[in-house]
C-alpha positions as a Python dict, from the first residue, in 0.01 Angstrom:
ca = {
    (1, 'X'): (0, 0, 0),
    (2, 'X'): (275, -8, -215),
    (3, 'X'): (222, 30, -572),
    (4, 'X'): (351, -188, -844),
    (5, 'X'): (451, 106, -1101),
    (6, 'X'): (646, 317, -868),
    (7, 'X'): (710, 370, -510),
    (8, 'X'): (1004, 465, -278),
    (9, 'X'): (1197, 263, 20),
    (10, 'X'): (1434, 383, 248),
    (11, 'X'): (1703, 181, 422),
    (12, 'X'): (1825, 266, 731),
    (13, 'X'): (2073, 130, 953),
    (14, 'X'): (2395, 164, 1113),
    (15, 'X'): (2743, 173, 914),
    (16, 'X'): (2878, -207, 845),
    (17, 'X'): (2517, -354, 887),
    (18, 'X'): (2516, -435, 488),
    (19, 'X'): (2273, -147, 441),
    (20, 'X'): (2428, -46, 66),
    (21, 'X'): (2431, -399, -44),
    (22, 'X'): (2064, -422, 33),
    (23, 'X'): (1996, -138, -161),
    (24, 'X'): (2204, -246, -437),
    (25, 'X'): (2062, -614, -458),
    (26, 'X'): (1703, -426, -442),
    (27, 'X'): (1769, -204, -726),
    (28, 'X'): (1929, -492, -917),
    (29, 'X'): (1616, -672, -880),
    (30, 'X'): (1373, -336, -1031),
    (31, 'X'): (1605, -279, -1307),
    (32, 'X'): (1592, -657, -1430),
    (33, 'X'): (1207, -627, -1408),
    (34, 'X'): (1226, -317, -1634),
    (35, 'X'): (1164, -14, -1402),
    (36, 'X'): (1352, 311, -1368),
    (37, 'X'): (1555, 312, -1044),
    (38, 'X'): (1731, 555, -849),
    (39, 'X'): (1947, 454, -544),
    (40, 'X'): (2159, 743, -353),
    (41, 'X'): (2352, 669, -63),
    (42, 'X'): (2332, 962, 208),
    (43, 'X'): (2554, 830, 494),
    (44, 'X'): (2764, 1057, 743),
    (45, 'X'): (3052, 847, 987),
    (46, 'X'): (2949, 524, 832),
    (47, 'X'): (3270, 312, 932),
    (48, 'X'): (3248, 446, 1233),
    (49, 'X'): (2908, 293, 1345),
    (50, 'X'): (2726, 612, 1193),
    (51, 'X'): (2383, 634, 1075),
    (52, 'X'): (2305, 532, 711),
    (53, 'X'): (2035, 591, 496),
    (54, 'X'): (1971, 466, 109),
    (55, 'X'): (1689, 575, -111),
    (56, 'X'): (1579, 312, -339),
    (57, 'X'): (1304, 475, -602),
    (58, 'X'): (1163, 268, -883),
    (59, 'X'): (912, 360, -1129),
    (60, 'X'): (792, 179, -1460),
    (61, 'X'): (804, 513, -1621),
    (62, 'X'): (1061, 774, -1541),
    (63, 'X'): (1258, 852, -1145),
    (64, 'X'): (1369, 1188, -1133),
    (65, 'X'): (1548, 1281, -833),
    (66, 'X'): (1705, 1008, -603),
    (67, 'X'): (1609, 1205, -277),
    (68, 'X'): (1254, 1074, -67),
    (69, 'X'): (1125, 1375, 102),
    (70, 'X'): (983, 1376, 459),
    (71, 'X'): (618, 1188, 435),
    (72, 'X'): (766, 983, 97),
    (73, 'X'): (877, 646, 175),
    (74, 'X'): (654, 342, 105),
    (75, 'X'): (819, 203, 316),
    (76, 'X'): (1145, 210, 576),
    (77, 'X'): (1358, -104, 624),
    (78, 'X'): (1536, -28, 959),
    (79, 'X'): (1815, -259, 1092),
    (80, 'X'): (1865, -98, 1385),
    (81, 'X'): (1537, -3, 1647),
    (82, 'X'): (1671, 360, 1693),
    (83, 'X'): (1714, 375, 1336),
    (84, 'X'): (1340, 341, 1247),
    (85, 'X'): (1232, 620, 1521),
    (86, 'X'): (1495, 885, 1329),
    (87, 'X'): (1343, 879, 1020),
    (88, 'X'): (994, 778, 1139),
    (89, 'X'): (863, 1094, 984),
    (90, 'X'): (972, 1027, 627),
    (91, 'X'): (704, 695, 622),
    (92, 'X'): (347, 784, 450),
    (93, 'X'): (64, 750, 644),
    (94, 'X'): (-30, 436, 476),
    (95, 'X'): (350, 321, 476),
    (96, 'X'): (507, 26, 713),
    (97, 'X'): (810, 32, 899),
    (98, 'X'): (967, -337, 865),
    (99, 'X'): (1252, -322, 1148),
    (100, 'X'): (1465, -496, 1377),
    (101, 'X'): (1485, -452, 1714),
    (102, 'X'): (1834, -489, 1754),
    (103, 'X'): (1970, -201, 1937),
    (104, 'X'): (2331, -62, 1867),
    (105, 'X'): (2431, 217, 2090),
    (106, 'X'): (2543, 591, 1932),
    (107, 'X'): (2853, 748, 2051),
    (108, 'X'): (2651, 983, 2235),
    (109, 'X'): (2509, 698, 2432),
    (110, 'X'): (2877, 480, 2457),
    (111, 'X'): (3037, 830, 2622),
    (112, 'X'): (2772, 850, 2876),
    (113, 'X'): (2619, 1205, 2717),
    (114, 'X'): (2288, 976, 2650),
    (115, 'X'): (2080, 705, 2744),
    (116, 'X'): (1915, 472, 2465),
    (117, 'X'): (1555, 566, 2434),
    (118, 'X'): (1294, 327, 2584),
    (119, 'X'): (975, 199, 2438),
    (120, 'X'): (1046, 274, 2054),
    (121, 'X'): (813, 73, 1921),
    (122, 'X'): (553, 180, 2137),
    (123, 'X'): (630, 560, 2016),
    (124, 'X'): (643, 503, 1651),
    (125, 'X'): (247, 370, 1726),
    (126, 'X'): (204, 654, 1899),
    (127, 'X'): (255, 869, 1554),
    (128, 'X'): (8, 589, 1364),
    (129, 'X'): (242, 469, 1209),
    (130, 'X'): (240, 75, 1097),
    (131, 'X'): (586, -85, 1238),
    (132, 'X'): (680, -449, 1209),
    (133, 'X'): (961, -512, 1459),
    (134, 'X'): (1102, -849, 1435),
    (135, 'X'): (1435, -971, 1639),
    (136, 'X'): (1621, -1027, 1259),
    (137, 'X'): (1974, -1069, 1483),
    (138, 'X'): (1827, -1384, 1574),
    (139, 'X'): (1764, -1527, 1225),
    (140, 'X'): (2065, -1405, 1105),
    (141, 'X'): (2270, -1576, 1358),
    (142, 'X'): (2084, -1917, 1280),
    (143, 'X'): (2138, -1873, 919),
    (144, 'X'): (2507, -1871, 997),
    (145, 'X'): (2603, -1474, 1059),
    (146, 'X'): (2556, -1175, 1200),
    (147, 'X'): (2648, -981, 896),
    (148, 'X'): (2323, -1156, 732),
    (149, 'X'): (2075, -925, 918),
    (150, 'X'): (2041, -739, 560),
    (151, 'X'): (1942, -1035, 397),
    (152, 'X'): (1702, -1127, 632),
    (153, 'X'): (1515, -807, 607),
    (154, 'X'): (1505, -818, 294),
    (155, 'X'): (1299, -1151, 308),
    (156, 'X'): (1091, -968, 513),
    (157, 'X'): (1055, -691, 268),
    (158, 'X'): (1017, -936, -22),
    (159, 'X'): (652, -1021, 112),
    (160, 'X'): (536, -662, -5),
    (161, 'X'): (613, -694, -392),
    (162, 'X'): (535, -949, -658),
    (163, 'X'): (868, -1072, -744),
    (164, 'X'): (930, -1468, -724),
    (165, 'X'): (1175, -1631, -503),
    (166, 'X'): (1346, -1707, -800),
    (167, 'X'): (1420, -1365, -903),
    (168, 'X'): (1512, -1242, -538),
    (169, 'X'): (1761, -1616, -502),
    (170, 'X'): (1936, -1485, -863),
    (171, 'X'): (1942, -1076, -754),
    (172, 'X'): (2130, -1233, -404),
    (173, 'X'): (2373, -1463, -650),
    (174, 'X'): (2467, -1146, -858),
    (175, 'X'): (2500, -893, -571),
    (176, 'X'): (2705, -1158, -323),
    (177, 'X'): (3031, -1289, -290),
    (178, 'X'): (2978, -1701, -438),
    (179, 'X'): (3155, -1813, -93),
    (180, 'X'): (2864, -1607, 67),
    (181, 'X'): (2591, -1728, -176),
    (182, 'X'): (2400, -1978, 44),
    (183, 'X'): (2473, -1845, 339),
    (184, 'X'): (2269, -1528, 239),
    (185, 'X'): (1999, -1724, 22),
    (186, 'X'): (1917, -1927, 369),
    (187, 'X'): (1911, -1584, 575),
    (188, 'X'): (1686, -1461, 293),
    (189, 'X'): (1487, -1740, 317),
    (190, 'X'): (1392, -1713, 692),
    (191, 'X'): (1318, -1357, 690),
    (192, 'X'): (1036, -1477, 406),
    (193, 'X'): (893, -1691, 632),
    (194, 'X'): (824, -1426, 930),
}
């Protein structure tokens, strides 16, 4: 599914979840292994519990343009449930969805203009899509932190490529905080092991 010379992730998540450090800490990790990366950062109201999306494109040759069009990403990392259904249509039809089902209302929904949408998972298989939901909050929390969903997914997502735990432990020591350091290694490490 995804290809080891090139391919294209998209992060998605709501502002303050730790969705740019992901995507910094992930192109870290390509450029040490000697690919071509492109990261761009396309938030709107970010500090303000906004949506946020990251493209993260790596090839072993050349990355041209930053931007994944609709039907480009490998795959989407979602840290929020809504998250994955609003940019559903931007996965490949051989692309996964590896998401959380944590569910953070939108200001639409916190003013009483909306309801949060029911059975997401359920409608993102009803486009064929492949989705992995996993309750990440959960891990995160018995890591130490809530603010660790990010690394957790990103243990999840580490299943999908060849790198060793080794080179995923040092990306997380160069992209964190050192008072942080274990605390996001052991998030890490759980989300591998789902």
């Amino acid at each position: 599914m995804v290809s080891k010379d090139s391919g294209n992730i998209m992060i998605v998540g709501v502002g303050g979840q730790g969705t740019l450090l992901a995507s910094k800490l992930l192109g870290s990790l390509f450029i040490k292994a000697g690919y071509d990366v492109k990261v761009s950062e396309v938030h709107g109201m970010s500090q303000r519990g906004g949506s946020v999306v990251t493209y993260v494109r790596y090839n072993k040759n050349k990355v041209y343009s930053p931007i994944i069009d609709k039907g480009g990403a490998d795959i989407i990392l979602s840290f929020e449930l809504l998250e994955a259904a609003r940019y559903a249509e931007y996965l490949k039809t051989d692309g996964v969805i590896i998401t959380n089902t944590q569910e953070i209302n939108p200001m639409p929904v916190i003013t009483g203009a909306a309801t949060y949408p029911e059975d997401i998972i359920r409608k993102i298989k009803d486009m064929n899509l492949a989705v992995m939901p996993n309750d990440d909050l959960s891990l995160a929390l018995k890591a130490g932190s809530p603010k660790c969903v990010n690394l957790v997914l990103l243990g999840r997502l580490s299943k999908y490529f060849d790198f060793t735990k080794e080179e995923w432990l040092s990306a997380i020591e160069e992209s964190v905080p050192p008072k942080f350091t274990e605390l996001n290694k052991k998030a890490f490490l759980s989300g591998s092991e789902v």
